[in-house]
CHARMM-style PDB file with segment names, atoms N, HN, CA, C and O in Angstrom:
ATOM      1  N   UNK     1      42.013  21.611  17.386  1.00  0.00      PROA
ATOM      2  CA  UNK     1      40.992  21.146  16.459  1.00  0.00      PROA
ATOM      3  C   UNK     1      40.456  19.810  16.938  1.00  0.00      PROA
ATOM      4  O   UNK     1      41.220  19.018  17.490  1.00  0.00      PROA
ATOM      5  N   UNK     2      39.189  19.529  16.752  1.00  0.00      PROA
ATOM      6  HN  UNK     2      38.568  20.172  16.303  1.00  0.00      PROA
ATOM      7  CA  UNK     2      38.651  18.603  17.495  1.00  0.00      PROA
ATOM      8  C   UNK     2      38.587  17.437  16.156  1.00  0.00      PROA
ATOM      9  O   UNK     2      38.607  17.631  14.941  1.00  0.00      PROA
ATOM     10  N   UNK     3      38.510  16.261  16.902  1.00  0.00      PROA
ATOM     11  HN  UNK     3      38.494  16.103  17.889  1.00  0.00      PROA
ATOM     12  CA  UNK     3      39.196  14.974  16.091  1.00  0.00      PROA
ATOM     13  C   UNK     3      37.306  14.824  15.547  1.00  0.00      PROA
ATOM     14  O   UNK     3      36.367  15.196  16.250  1.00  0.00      PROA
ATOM     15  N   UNK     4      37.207  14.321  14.439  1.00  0.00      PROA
ATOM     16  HN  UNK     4      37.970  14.019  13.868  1.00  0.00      PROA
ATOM     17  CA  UNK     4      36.048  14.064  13.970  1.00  0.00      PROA
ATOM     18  C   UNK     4      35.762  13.318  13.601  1.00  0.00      PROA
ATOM     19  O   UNK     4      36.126  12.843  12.525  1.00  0.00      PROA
ATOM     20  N   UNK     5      34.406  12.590  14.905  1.00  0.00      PROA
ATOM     21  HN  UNK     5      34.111  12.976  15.779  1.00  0.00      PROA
ATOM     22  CA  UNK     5      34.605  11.033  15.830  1.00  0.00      PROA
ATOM     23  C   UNK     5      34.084  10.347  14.037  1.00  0.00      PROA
ATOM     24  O   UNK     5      33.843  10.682  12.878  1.00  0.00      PROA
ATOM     25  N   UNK     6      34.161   9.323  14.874  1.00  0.00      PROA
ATOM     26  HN  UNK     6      34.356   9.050  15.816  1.00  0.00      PROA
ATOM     27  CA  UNK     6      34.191   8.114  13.363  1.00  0.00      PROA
ATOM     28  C   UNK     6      32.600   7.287  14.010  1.00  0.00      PROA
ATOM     29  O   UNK     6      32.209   7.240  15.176  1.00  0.00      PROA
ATOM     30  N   UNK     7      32.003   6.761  12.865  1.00  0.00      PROA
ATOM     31  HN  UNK     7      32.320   6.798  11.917  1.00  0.00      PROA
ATOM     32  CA  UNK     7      30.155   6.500  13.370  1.00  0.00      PROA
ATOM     33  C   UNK     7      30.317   4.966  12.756  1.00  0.00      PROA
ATOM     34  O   UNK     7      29.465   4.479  12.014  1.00  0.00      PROA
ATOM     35  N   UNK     8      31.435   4.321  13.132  1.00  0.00      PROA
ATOM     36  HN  UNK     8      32.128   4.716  13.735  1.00  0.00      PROA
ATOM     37  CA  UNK     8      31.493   3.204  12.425  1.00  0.00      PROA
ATOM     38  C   UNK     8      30.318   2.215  12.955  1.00  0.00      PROA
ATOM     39  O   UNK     8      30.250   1.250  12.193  1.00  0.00      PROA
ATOM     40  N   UNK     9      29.606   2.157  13.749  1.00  0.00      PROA
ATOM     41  HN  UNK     9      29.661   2.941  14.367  1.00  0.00      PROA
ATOM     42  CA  UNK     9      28.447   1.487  14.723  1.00  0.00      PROA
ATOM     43  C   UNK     9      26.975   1.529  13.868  1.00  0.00      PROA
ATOM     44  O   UNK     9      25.865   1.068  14.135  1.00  0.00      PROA
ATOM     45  N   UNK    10      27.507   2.312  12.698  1.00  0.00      PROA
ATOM     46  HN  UNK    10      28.408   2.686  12.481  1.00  0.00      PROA
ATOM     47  CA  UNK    10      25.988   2.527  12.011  1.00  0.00      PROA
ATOM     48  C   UNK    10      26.368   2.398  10.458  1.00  0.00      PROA
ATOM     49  O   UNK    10      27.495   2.662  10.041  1.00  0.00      PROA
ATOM     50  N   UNK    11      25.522   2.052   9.809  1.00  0.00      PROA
ATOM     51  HN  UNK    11      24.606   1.838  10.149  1.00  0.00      PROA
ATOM     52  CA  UNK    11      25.648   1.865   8.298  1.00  0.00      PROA
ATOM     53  C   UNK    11      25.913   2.731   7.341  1.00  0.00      PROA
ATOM     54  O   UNK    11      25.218   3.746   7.294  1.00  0.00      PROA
ATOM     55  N   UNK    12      27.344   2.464   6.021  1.00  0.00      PROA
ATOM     56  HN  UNK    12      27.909   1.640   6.060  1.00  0.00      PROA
ATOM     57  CA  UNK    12      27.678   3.776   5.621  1.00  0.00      PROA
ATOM     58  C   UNK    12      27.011   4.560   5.338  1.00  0.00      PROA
ATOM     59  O   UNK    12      27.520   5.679   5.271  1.00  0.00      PROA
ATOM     60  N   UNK    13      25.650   4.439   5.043  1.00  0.00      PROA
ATOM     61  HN  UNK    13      25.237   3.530   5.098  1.00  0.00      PROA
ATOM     62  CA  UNK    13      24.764   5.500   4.626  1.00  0.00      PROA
ATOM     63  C   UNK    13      24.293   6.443   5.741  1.00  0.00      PROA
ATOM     64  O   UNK    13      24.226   7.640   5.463  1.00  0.00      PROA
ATOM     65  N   UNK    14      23.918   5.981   7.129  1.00  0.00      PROA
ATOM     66  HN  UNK    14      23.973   5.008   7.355  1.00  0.00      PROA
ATOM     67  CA  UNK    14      24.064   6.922   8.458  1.00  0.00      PROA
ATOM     68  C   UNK    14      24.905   6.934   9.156  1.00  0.00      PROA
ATOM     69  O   UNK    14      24.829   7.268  10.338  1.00  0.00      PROA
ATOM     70  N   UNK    15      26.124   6.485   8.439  1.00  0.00      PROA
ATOM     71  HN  UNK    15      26.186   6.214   7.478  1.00  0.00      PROA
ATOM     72  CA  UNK    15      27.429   7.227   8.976  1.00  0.00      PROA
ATOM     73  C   UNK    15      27.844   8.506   8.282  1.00  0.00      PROA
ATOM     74  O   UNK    15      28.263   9.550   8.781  1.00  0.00      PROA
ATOM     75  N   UNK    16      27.634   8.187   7.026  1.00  0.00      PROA
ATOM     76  HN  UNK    16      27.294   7.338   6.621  1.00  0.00      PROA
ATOM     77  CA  UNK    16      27.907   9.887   6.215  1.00  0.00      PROA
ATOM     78  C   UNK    16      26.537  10.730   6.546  1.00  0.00      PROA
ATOM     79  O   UNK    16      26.928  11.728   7.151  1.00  0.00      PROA
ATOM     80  N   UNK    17      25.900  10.752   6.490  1.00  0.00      PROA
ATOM     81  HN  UNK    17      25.582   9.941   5.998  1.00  0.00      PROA
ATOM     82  CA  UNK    17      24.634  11.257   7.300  1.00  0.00      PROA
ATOM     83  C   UNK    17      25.374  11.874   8.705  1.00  0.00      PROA
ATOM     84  O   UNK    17      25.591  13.085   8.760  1.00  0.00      PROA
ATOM     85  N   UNK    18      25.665  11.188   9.578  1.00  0.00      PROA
ATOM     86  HN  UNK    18      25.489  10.205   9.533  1.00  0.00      PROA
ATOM     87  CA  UNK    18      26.170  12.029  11.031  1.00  0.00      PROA
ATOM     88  C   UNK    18      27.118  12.416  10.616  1.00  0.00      PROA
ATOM     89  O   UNK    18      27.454  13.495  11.104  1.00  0.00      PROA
ATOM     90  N   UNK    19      27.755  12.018   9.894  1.00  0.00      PROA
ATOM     91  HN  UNK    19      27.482  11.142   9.497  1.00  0.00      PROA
ATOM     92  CA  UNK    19      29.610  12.993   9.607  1.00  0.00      PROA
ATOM     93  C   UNK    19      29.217  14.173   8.816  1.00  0.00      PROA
ATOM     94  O   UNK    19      30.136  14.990   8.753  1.00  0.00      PROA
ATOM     95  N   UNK    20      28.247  14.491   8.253  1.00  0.00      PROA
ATOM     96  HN  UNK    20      27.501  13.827   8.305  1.00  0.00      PROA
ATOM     97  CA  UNK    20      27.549  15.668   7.912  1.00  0.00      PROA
ATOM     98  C   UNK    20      26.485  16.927   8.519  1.00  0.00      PROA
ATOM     99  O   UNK    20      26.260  18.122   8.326  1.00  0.00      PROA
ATOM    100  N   UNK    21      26.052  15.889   9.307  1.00  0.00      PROA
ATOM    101  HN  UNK    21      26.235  14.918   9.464  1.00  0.00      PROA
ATOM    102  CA  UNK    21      25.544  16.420  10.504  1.00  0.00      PROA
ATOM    103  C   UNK    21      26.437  17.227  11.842  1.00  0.00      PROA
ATOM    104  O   UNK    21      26.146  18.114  12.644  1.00  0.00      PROA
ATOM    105  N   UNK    22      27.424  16.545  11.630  1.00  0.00      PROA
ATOM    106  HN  UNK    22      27.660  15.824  10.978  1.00  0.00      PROA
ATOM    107  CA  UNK    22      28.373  17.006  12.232  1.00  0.00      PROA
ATOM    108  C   UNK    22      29.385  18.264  11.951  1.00  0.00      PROA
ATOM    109  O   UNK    22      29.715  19.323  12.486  1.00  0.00      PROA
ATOM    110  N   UNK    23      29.601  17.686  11.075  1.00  0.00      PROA
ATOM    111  HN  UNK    23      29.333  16.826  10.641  1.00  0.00      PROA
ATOM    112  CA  UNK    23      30.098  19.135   9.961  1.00  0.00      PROA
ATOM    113  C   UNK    23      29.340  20.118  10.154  1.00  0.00      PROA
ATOM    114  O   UNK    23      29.658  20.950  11.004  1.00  0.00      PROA
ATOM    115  N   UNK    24      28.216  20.248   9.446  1.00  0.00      PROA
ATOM    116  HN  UNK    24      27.958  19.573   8.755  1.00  0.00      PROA
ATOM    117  CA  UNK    24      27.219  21.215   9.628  1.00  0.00      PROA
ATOM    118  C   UNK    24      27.089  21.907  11.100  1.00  0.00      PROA
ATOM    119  O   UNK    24      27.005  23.123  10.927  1.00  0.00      PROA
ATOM    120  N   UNK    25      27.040  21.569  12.500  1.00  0.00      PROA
ATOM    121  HN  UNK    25      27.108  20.582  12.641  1.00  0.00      PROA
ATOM    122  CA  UNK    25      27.044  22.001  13.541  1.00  0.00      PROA
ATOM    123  C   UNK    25      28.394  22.439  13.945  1.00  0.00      PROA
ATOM    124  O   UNK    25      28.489  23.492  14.576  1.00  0.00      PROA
ATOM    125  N   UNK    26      29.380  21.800  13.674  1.00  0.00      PROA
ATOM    126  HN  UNK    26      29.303  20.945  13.161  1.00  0.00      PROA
ATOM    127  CA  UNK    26      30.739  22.650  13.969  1.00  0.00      PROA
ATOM    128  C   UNK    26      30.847  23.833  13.148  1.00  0.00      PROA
ATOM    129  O   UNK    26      31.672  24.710  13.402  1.00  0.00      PROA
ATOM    130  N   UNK    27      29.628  23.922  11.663  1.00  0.00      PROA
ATOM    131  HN  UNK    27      28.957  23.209  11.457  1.00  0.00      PROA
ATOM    132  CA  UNK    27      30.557  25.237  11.182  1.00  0.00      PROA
ATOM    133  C   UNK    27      29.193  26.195  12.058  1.00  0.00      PROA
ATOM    134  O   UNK    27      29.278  27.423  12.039  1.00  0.00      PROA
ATOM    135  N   UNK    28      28.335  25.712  12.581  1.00  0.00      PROA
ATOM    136  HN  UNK    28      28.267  24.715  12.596  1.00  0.00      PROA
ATOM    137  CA  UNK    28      27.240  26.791  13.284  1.00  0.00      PROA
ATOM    138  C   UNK    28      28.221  27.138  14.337  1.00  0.00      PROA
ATOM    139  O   UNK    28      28.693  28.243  14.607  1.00  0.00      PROA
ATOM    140  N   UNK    29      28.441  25.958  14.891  1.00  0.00      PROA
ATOM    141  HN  UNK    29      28.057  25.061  14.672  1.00  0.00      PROA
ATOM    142  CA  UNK    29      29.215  26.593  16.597  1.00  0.00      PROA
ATOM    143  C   UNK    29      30.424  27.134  16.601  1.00  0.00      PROA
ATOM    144  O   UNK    29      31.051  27.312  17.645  1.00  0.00      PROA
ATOM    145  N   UNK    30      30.893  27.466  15.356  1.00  0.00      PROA
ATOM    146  HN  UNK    30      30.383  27.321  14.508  1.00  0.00      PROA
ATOM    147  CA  UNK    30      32.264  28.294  15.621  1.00  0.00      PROA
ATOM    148  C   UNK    30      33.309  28.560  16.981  1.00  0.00      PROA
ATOM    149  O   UNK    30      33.039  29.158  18.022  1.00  0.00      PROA
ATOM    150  N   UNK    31      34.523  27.930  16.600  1.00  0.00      PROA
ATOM    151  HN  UNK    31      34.743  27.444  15.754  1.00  0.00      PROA
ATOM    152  CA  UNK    31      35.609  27.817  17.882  1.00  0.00      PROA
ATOM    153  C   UNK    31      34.732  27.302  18.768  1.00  0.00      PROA
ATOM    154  O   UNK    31      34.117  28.283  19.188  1.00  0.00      PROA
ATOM    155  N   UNK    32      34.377  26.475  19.218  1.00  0.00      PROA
ATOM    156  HN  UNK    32      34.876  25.678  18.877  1.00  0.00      PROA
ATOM    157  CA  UNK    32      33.646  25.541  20.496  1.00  0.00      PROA
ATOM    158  C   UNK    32      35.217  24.426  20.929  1.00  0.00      PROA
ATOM    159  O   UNK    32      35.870  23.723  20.158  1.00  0.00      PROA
ATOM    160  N   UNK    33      35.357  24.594  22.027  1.00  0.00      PROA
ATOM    161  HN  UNK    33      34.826  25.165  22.653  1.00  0.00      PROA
ATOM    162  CA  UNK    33      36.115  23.630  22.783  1.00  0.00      PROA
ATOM    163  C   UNK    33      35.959  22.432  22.849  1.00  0.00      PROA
ATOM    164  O   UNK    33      34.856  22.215  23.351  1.00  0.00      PROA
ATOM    165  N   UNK    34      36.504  21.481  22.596  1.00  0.00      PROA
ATOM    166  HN  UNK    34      37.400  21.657  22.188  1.00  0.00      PROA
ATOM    167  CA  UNK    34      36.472  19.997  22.235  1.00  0.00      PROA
ATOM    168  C   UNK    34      34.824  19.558  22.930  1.00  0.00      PROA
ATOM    169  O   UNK    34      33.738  19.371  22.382  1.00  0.00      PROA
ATOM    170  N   UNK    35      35.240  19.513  24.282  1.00  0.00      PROA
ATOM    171  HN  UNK    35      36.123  19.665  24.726  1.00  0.00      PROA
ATOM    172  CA  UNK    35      34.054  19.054  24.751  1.00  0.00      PROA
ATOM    173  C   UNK    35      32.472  19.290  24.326  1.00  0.00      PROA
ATOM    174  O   UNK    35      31.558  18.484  24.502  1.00  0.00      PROA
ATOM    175  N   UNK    36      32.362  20.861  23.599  1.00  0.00      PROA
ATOM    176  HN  UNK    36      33.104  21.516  23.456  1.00  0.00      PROA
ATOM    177  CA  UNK    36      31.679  21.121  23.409  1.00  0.00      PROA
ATOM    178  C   UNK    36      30.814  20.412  22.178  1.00  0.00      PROA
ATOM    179  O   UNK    36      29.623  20.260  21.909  1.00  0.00      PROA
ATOM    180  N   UNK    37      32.339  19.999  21.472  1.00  0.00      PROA
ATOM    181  HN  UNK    37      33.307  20.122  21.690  1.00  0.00      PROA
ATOM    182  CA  UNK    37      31.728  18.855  20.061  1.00  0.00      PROA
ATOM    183  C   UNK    37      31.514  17.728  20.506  1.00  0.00      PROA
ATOM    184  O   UNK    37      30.408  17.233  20.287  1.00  0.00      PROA
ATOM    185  N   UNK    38      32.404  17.061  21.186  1.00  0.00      PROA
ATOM    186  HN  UNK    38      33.302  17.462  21.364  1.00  0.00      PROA
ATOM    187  CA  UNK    38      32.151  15.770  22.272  1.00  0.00      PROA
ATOM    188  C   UNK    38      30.635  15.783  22.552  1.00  0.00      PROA
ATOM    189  O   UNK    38      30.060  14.716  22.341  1.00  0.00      PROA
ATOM    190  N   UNK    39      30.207  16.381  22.807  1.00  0.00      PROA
ATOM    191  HN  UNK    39      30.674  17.248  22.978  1.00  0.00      PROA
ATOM    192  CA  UNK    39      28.775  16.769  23.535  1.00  0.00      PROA
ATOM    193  C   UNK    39      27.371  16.903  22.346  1.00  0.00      PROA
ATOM    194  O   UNK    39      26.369  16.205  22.500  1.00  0.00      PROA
ATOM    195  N   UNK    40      27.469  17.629  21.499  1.00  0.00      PROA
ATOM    196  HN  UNK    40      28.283  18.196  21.374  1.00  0.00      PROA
ATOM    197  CA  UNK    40      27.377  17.518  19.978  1.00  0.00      PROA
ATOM    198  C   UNK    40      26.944  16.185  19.574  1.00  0.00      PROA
ATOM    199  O   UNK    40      25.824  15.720  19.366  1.00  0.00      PROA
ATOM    200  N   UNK    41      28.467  15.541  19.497  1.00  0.00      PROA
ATOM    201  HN  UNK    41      29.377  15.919  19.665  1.00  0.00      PROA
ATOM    202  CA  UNK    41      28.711  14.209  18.966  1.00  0.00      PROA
ATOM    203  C   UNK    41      27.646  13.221  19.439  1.00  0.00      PROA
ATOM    204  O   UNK    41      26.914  12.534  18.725  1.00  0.00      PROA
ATOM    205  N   UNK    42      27.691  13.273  20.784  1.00  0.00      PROA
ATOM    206  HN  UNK    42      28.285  13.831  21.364  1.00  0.00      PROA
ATOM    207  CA  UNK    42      26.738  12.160  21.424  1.00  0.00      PROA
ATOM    208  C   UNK    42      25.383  12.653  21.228  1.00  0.00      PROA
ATOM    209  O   UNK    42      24.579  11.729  21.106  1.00  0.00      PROA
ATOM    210  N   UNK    43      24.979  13.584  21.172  1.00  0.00      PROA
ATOM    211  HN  UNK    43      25.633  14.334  21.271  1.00  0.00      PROA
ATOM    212  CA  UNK    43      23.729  13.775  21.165  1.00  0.00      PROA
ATOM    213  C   UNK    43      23.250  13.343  19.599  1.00  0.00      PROA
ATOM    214  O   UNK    43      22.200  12.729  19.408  1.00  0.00      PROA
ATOM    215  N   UNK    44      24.247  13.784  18.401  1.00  0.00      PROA
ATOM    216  HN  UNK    44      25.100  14.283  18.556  1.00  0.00      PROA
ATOM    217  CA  UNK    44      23.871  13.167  17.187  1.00  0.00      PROA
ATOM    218  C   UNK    44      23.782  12.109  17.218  1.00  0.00      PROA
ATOM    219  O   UNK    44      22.811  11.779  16.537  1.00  0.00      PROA
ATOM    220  N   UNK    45      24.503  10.883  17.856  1.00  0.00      PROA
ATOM    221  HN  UNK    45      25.292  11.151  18.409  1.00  0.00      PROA
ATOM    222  CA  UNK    45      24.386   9.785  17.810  1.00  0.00      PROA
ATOM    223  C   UNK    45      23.063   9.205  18.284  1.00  0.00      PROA
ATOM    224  O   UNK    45      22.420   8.389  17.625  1.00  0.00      PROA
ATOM    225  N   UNK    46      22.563   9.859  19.916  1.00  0.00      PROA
ATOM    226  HN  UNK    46      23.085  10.522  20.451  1.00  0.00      PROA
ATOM    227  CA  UNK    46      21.188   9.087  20.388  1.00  0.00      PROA
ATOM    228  C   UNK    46      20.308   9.635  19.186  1.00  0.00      PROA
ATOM    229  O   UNK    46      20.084   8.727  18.385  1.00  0.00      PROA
ATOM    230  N   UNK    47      19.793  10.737  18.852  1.00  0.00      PROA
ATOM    231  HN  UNK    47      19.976  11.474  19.503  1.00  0.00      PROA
ATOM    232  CA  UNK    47      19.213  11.258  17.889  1.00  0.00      PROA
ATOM    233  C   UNK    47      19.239  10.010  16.469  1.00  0.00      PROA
ATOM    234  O   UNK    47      18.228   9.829  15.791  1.00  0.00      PROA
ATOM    235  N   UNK    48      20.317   9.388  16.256  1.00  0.00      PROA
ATOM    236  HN  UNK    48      21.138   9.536  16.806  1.00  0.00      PROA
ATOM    237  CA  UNK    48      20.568   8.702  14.840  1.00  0.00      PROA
ATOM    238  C   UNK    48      20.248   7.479  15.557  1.00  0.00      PROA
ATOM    239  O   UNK    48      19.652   6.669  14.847  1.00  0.00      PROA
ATOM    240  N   UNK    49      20.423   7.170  16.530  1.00  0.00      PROA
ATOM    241  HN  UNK    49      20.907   7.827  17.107  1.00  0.00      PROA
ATOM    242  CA  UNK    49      19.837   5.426  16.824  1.00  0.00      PROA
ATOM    243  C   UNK    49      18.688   5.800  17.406  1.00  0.00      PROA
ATOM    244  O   UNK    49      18.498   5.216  18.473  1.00  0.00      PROA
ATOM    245  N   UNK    50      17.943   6.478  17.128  1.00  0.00      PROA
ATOM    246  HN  UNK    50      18.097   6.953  16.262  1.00  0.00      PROA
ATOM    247  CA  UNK    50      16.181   6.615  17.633  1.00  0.00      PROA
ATOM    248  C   UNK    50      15.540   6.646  16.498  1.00  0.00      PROA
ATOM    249  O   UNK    50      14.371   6.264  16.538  1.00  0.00      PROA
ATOM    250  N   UNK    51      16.213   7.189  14.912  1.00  0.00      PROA
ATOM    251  HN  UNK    51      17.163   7.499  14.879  1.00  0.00      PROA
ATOM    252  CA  UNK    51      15.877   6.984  13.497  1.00  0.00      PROA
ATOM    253  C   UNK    51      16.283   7.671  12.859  1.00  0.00      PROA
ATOM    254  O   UNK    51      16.501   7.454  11.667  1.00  0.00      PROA
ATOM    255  N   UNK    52      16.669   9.438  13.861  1.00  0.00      PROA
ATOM    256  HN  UNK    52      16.492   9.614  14.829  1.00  0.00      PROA
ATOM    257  CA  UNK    52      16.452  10.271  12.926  1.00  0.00      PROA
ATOM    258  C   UNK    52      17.574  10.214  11.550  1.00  0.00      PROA
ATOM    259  O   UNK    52      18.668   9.649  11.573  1.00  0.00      PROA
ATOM    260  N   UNK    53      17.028  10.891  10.479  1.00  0.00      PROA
ATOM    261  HN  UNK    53      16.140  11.350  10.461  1.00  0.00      PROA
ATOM    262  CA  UNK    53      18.119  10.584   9.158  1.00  0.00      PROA
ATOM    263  C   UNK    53      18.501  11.877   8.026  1.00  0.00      PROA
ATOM    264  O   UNK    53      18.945  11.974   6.882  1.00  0.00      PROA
ATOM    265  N   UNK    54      18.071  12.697   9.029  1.00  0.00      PROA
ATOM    266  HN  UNK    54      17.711  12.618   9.959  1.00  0.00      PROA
ATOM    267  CA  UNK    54      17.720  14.029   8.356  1.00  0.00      PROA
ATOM    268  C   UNK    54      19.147  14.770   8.530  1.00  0.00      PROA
ATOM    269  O   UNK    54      19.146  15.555   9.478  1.00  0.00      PROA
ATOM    270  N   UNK    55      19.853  14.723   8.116  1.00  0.00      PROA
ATOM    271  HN  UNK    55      19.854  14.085   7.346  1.00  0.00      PROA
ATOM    272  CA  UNK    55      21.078  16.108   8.239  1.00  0.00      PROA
ATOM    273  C   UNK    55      20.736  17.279   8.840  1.00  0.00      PROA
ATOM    274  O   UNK    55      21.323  17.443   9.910  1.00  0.00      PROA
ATOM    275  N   UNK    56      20.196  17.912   8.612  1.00  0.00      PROA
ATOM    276  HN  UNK    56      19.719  17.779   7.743  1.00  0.00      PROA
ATOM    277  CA  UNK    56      19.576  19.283   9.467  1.00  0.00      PROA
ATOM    278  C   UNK    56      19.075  19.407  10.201  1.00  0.00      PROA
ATOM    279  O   UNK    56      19.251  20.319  11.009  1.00  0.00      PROA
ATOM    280  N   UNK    57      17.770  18.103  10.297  1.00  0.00      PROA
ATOM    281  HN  UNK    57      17.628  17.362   9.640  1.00  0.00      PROA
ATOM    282  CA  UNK    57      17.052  17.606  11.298  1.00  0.00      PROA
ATOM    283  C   UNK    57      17.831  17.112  12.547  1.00  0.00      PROA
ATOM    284  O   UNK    57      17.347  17.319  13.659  1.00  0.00      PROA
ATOM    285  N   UNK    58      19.015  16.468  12.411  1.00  0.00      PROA
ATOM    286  HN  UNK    58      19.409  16.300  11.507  1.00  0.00      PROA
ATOM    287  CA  UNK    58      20.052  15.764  13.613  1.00  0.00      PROA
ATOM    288  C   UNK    58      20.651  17.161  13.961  1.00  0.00      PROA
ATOM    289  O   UNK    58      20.454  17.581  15.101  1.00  0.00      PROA
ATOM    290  N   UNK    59      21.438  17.994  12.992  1.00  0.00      PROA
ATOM    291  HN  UNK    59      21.599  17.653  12.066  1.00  0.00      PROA
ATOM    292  CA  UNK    59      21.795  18.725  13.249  1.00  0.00      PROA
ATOM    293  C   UNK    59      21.256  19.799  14.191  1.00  0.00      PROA
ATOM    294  O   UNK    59      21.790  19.978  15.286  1.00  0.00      PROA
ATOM    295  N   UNK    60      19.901  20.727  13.666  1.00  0.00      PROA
ATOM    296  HN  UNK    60      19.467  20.582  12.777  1.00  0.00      PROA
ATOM    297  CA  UNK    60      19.130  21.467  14.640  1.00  0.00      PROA
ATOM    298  C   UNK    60      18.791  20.918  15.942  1.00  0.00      PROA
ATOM    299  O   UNK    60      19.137  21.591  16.913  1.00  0.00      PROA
ATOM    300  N   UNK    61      18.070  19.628  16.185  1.00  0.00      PROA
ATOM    301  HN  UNK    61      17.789  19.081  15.396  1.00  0.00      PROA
ATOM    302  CA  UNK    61      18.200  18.930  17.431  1.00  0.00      PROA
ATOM    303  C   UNK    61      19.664  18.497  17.940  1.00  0.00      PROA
ATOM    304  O   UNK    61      19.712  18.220  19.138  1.00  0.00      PROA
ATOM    305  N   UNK    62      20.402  18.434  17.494  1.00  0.00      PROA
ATOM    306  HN  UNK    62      20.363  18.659  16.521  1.00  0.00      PROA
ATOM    307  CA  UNK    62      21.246  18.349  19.107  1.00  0.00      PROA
ATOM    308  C   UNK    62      22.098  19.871  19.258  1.00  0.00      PROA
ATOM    309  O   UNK    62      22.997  20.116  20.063  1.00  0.00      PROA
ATOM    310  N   UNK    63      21.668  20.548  18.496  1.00  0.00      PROA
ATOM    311  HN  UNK    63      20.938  20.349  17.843  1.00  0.00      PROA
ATOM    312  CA  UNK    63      22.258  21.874  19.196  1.00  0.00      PROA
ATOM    313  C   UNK    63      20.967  22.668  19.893  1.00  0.00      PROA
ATOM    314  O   UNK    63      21.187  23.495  20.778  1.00  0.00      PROA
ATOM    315  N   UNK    64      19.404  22.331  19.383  1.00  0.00      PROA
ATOM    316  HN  UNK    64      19.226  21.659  18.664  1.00  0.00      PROA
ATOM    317  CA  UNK    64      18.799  22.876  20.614  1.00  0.00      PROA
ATOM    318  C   UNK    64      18.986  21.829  22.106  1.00  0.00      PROA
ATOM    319  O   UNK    64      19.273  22.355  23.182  1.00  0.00      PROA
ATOM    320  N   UNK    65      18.840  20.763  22.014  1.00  0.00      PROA
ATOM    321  HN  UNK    65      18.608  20.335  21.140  1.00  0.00      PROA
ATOM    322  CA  UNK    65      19.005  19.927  23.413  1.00  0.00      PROA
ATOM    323  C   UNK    65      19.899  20.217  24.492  1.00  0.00      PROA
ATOM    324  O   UNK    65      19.622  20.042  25.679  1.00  0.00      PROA
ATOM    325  N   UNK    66      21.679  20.954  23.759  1.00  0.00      PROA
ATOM    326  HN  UNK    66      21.904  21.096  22.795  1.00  0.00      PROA
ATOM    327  CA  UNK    66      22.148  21.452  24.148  1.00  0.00      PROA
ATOM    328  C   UNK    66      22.338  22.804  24.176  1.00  0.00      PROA
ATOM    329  O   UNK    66      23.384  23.443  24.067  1.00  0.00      PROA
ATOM    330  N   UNK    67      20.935  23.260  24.371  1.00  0.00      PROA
ATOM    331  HN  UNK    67      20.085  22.740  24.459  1.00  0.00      PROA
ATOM    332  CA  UNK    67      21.049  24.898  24.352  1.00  0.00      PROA
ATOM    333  C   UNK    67      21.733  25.871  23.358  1.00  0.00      PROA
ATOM    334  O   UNK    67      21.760  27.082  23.574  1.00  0.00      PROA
ATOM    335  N   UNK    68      22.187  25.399  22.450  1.00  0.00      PROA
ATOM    336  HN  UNK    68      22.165  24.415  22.274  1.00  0.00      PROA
ATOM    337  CA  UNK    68      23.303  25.915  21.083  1.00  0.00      PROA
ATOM    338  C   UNK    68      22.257  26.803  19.966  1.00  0.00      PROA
ATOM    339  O   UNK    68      22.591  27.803  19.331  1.00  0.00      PROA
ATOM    340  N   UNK    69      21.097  26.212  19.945  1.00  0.00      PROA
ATOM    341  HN  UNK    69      20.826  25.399  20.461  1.00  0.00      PROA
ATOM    342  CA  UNK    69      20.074  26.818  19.676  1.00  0.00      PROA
ATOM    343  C   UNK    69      18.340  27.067  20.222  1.00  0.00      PROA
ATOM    344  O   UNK    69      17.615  26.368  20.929  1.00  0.00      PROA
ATOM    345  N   UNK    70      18.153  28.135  19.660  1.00  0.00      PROA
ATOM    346  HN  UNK    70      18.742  28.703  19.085  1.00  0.00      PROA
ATOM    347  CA  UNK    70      16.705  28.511  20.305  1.00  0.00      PROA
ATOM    348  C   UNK    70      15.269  27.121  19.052  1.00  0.00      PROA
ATOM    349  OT1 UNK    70      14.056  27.133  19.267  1.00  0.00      PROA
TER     350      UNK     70
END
């Protein structure tokens, strides 16, 4: 089970924002190998320090960037 990174670098309000965002894409990507959330992870993050603030919105973009979705 993959450890579920901590967004302490950003304010509690877009930290629960990516820890939801996050959530949300681990239950799309079902059984994905650490790295694969690792990978996930960072991409939510550039996505959240460029502005975005959208839960679904972070979410759908970093699983298309990483090919996870069409």
């Amino acid at each position: 089970m993959a450890h579920v990174p901590s967004f302490t670098n950003f304010d509690p309000e877009t930290a629960a924002t990516l820890g939801a965002a996050y959530d949300e894409a681990v239950a799309r990507l079902l059984d994905q190998p650490d790295v694969v959330l690792e990978i996930i992870t960072k991409r939510l993050v550039a996505l959240a320090a460029r502005g975005e603030r959208s839960v679904h919105k972070l979410c759908d973009e970093a699983l298309i960037a990483e090919d996870f979705l069409n």
